[in-house]
N, CA, C and O atoms as a printed pandas DataFrame, in Angstrom:
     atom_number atom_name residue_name chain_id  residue_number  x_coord  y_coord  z_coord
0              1         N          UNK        A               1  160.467  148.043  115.671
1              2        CA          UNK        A               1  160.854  147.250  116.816
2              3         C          UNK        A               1  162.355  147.358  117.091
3              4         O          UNK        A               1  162.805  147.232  118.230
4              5         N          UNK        A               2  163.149  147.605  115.975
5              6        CA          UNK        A               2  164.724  147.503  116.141
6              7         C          UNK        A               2  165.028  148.447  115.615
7              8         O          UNK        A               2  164.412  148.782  114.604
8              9         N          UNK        A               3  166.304  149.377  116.210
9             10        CA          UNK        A               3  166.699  150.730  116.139
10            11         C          UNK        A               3  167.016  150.772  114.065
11            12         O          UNK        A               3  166.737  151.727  113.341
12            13         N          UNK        A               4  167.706  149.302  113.571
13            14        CA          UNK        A               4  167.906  149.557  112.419
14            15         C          UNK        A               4  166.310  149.750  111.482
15            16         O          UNK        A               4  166.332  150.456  110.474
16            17         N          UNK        A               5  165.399  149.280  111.784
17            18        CA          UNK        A               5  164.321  149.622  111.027
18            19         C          UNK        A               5  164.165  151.130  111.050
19            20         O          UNK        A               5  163.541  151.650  110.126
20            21         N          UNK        A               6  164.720  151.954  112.110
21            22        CA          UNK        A               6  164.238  153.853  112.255
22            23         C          UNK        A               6  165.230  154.014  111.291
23            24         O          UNK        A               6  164.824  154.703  110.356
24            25         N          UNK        A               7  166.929  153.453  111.112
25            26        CA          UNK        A               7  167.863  153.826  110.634
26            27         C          UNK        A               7  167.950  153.739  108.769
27            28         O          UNK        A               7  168.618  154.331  107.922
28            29         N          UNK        A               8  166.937  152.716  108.735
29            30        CA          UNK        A               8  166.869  151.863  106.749
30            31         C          UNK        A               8  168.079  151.392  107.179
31            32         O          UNK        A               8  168.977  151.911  106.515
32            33         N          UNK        A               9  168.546  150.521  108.125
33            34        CA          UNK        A               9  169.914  149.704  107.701
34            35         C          UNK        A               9  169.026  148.246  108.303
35            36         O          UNK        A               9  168.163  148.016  109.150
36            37         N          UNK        A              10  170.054  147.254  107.017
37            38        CA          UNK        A              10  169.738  146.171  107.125
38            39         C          UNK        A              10  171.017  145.288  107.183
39            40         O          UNK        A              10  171.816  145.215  106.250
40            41         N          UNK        A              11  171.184  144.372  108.805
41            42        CA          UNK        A              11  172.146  143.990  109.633
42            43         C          UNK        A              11  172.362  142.726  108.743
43            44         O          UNK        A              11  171.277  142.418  108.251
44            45         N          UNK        A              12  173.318  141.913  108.369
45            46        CA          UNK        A              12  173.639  140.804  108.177
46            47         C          UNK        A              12  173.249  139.755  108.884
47            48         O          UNK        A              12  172.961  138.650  108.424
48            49         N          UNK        A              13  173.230  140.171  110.296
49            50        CA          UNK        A              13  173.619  139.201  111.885
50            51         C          UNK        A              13  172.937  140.381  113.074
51            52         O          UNK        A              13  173.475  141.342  113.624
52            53         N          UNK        A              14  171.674  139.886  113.167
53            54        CA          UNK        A              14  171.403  140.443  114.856
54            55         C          UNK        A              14  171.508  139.538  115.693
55            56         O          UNK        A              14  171.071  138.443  115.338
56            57         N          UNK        A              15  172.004  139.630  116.831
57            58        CA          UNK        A              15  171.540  138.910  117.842
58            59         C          UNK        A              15  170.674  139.985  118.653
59            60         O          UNK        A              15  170.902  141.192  118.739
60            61         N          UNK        A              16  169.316  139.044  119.397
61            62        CA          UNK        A              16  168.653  139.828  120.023
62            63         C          UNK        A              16  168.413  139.147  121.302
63            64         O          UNK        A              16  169.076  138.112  121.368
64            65         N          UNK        A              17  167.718  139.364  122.303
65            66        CA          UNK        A              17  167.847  139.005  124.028
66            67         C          UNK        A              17  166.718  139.723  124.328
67            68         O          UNK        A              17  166.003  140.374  123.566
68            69         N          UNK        A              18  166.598  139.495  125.828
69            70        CA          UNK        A              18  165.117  139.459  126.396
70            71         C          UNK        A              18  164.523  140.457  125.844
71            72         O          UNK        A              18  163.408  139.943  125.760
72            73         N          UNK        A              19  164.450  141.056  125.586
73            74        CA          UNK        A              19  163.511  142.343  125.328
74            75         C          UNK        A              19  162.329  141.553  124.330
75            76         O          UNK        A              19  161.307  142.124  123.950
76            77         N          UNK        A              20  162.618  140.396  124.051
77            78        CA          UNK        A              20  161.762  139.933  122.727
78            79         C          UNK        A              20  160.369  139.496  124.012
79            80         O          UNK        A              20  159.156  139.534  123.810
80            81         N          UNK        A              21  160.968  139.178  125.062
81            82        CA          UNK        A              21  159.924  138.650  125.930
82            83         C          UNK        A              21  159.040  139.919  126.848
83            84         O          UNK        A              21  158.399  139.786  127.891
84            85         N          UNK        A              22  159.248  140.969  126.148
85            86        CA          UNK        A              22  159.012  142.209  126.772
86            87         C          UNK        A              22  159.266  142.470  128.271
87            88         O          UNK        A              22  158.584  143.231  128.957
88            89         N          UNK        A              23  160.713  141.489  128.859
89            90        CA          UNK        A              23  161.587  142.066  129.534
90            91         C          UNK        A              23  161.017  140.390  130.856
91            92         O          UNK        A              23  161.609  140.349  131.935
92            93         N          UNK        A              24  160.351  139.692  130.667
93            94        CA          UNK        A              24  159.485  139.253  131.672
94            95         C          UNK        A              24  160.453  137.408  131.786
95            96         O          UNK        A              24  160.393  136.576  132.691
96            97         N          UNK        A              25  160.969  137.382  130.921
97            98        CA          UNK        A              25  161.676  136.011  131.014
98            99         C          UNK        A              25  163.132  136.302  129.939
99           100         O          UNK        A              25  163.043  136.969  128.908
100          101         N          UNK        A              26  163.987  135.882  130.255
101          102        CA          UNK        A              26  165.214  135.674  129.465
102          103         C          UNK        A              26  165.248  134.555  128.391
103          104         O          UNK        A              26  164.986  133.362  128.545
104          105         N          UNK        A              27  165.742  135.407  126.938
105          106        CA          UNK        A              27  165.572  134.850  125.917
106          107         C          UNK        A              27  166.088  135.494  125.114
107          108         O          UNK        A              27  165.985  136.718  125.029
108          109         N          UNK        A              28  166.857  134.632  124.248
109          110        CA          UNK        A              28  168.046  135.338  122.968
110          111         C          UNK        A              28  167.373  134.335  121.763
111          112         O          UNK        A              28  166.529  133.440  121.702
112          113         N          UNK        A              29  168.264  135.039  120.875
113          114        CA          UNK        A              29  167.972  134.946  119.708
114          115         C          UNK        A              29  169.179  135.342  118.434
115          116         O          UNK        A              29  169.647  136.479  118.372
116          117         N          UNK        A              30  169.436  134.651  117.820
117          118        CA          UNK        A              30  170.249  135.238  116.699
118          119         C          UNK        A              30  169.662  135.076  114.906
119          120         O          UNK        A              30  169.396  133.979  114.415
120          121         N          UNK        A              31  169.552  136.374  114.155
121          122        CA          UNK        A              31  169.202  136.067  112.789
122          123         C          UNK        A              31  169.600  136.900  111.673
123          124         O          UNK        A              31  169.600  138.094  111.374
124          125         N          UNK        A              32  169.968  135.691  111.137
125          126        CA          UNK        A              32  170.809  136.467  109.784
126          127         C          UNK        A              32  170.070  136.626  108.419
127          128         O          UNK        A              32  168.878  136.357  108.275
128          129         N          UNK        A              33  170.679  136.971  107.686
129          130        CA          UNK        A              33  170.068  137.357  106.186
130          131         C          UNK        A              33  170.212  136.282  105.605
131          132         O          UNK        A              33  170.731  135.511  106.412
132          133         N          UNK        A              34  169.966  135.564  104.211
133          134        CA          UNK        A              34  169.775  134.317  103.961
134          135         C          UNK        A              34  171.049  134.035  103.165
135          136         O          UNK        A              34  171.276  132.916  102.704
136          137         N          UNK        A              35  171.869  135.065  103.016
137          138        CA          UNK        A              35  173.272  135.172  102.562
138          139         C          UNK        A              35  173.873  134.019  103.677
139          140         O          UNK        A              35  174.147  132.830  103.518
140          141         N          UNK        A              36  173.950  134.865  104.821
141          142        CA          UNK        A              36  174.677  134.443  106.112
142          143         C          UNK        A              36  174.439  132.822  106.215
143          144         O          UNK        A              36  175.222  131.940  106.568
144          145         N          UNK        A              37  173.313  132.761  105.855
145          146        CA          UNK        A              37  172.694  131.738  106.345
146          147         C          UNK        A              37  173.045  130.545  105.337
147          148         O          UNK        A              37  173.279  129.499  105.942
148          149         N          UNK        A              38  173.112  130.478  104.331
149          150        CA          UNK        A              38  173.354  129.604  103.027
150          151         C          UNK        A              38  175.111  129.281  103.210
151          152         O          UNK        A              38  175.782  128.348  102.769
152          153         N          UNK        A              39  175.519  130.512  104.076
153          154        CA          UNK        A              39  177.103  130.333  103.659
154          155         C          UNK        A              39  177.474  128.945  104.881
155          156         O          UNK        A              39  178.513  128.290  104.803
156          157         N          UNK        A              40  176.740  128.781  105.613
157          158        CA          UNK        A              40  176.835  127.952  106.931
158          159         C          UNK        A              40  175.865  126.589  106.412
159          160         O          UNK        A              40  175.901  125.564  107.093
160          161         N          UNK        A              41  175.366  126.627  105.690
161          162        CA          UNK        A              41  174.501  125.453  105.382
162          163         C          UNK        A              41  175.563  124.035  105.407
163          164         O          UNK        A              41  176.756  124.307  105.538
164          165         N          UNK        A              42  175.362  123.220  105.343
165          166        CA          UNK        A              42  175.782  122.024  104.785
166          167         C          UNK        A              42  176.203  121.403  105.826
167          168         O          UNK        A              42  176.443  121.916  106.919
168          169         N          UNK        A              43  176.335  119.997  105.454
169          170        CA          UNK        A              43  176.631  118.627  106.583
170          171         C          UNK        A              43  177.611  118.860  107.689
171          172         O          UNK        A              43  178.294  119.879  107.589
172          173         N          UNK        A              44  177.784  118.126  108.672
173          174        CA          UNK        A              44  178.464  118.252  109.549
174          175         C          UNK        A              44  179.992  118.325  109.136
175          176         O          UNK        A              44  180.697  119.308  109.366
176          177         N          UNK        A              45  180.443  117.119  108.469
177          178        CA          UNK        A              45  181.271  116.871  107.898
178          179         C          UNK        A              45  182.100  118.367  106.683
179          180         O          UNK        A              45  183.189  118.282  106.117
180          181         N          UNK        A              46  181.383  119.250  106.641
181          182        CA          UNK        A              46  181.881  120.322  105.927
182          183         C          UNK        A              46  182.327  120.994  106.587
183          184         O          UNK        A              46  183.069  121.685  105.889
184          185         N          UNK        A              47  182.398  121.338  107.693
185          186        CA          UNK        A              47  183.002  121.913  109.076
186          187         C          UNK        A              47  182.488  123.532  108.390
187          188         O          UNK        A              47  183.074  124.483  107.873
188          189         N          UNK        A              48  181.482  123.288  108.634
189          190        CA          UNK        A              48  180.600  124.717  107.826
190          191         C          UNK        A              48  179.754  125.390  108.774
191          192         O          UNK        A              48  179.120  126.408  108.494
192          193         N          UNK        A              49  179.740  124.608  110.330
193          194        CA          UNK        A              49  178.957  124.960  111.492
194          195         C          UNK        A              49  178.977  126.522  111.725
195          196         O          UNK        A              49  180.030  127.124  111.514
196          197         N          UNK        A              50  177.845  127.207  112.157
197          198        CA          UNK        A              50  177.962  128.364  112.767
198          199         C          UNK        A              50  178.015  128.600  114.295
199          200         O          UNK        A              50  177.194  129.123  115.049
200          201         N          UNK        A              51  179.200  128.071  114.516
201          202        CA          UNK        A              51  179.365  127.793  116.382
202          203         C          UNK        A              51  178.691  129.130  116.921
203          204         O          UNK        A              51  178.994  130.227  116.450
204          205         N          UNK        A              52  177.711  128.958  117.992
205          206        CA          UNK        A              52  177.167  129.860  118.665
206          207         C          UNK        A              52  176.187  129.103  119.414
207          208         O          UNK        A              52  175.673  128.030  119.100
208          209         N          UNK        A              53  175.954  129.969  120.683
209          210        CA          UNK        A              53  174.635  129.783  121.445
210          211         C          UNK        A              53  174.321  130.531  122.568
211          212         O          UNK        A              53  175.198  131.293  122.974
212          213         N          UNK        A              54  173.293  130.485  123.145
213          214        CA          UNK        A              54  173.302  131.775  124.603
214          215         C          UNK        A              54  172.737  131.215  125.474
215          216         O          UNK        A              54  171.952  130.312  125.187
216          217         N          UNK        A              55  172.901  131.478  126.417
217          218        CA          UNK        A              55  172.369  130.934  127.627
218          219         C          UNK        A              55  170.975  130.904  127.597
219          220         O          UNK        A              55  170.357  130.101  128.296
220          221         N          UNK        A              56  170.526  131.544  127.000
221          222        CA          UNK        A              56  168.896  131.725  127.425
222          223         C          UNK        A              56  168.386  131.497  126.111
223          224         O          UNK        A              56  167.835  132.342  125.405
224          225         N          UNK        A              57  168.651  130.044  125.770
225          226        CA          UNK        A              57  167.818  129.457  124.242
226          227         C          UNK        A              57  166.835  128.571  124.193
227          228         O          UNK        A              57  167.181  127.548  124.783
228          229         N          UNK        A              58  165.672  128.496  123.718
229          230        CA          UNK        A              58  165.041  127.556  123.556
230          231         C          UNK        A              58  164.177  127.140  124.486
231          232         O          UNK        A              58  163.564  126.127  124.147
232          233         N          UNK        A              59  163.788  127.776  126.050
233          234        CA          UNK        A              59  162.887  127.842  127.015
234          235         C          UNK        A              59  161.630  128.182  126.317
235          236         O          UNK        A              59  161.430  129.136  125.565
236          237         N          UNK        A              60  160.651  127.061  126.761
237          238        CA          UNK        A              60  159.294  127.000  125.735
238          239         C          UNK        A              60  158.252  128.433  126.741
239          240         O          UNK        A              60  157.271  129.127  126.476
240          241         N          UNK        A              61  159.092  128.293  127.811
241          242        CA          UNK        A              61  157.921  129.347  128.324
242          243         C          UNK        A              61  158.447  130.689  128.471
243          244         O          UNK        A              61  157.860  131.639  128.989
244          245         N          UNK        A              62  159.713  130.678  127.921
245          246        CA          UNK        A              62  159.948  132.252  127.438
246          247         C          UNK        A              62  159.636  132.205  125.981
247          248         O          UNK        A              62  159.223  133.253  125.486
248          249         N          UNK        A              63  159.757  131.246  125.277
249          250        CA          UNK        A              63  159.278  131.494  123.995
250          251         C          UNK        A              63  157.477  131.558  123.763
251          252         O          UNK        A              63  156.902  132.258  122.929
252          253         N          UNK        A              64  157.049  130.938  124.417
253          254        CA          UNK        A              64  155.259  131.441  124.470
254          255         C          UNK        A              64  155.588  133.332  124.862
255          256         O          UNK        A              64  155.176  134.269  124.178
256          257         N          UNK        A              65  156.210  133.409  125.807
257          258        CA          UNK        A              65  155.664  135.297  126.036
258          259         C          UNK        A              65  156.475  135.807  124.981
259          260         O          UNK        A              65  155.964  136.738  124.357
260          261         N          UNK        A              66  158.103  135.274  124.465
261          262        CA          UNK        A              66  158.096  135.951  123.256
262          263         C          UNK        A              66  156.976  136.189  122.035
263          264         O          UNK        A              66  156.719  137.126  121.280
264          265         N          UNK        A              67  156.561  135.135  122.198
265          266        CA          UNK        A              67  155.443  134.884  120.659
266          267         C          UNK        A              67  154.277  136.122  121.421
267          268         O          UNK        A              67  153.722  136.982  120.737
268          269         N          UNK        A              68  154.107  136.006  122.678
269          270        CA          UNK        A              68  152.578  136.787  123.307
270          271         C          UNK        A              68  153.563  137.874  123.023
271          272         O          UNK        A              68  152.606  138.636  123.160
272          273         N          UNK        A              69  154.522  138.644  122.768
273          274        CA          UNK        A              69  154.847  140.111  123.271
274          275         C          UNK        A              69  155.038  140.471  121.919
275          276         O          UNK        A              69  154.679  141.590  121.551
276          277         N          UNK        A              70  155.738  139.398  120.850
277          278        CA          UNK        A              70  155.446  139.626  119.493
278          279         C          UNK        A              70  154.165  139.996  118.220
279          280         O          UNK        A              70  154.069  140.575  117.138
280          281         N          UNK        A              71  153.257  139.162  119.279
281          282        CA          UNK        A              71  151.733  139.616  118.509
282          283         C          UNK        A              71  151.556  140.959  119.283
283          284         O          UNK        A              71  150.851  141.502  118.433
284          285         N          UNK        A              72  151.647  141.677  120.036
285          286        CA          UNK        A              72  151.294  142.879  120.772
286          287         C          UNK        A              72  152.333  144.361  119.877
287          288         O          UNK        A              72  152.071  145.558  119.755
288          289         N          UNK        A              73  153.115  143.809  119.571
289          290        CA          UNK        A              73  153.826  144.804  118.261
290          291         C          UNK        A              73  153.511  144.686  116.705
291          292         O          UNK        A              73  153.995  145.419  115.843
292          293         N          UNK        A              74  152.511  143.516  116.467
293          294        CA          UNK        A              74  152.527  143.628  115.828
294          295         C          UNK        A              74  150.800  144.179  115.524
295          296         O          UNK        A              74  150.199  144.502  114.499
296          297         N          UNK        A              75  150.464  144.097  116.794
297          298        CA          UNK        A              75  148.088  144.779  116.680
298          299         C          UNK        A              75  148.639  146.468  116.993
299          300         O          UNK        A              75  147.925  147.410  116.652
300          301         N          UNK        A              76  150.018  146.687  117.694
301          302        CA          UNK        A              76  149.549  147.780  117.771
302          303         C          UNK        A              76  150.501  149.248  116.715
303          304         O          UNK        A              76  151.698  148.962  116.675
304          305         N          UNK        A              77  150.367  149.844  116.377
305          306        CA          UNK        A              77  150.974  151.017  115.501
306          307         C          UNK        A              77  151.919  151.172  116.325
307          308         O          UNK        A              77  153.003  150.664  116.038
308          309         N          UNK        A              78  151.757  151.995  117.710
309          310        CA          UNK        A              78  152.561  152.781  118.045
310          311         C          UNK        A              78  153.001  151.729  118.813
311          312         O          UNK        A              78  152.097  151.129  119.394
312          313         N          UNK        A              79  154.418  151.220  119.036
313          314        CA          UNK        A              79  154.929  150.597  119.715
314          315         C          UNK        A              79  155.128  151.225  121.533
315          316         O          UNK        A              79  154.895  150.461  122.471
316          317         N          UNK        A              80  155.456  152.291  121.696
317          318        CA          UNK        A              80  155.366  153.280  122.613
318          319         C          UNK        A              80  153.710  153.071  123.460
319          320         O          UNK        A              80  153.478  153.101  124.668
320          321         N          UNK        A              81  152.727  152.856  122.273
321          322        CA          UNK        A              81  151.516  152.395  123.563
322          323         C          UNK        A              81  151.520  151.110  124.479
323          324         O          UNK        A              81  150.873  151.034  125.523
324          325         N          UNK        A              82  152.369  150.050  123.943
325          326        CA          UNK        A              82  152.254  149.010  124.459
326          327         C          UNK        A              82  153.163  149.386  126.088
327          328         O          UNK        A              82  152.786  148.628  126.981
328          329         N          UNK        A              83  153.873  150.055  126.380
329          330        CA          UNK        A              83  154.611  150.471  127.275
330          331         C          UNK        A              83  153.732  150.840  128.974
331          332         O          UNK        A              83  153.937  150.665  130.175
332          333         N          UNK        A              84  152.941  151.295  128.277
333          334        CA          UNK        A              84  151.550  152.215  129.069
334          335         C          UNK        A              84  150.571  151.004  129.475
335          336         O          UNK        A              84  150.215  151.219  130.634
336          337         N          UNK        A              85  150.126  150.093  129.101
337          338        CA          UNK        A              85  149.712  148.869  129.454
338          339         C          UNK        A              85  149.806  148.412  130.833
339          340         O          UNK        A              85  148.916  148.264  131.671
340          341         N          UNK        A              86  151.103  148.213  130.903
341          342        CA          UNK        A              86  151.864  147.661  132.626
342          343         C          UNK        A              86  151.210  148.364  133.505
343          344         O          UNK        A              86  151.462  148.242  134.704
């Protein structure tokens, strides 16, 4: 699904964007390794926040076609067939 899976590299920090919705609604996304993620943990008060956000977060009905465009990479092998569909 992501150019680093063809490459064997494994990103610390992706951010990813519509394409998760197979192009049909706007929607981001950011995810880190559990390194990244542990280093940002803790109370407010630790000023440990990972300031970020995108415009296009958290829309339940781009996140339903993300989830619908996510099961469709994941029934089919060739990612390239799902293309041919449309």
């Amino acid at each position: 699904m992501f150019a680093c899976e063809h490459e064997d590299i494994e990103p610390d920090i992706m951010a990813i964007g519509k394409g998760i919705t197979g192009g049909y609604l706007p929607l981001a996304a950011t995810v880190a390794t559990e390194e990244i993620y542990q280093a940002f943990l803790g109370p407010a008060e630790a000023g440990r926040t990972f300031y970020h956000g995108h415009t296009y977060t958290g829309n339940p009905l781009a996140c339903v076609a993300a989830i619908a465009s996510l099961d469709l990479f994941e029934q089919e092998s060739d990612p390239g067939s799902i293309a041919s569909r449309k």
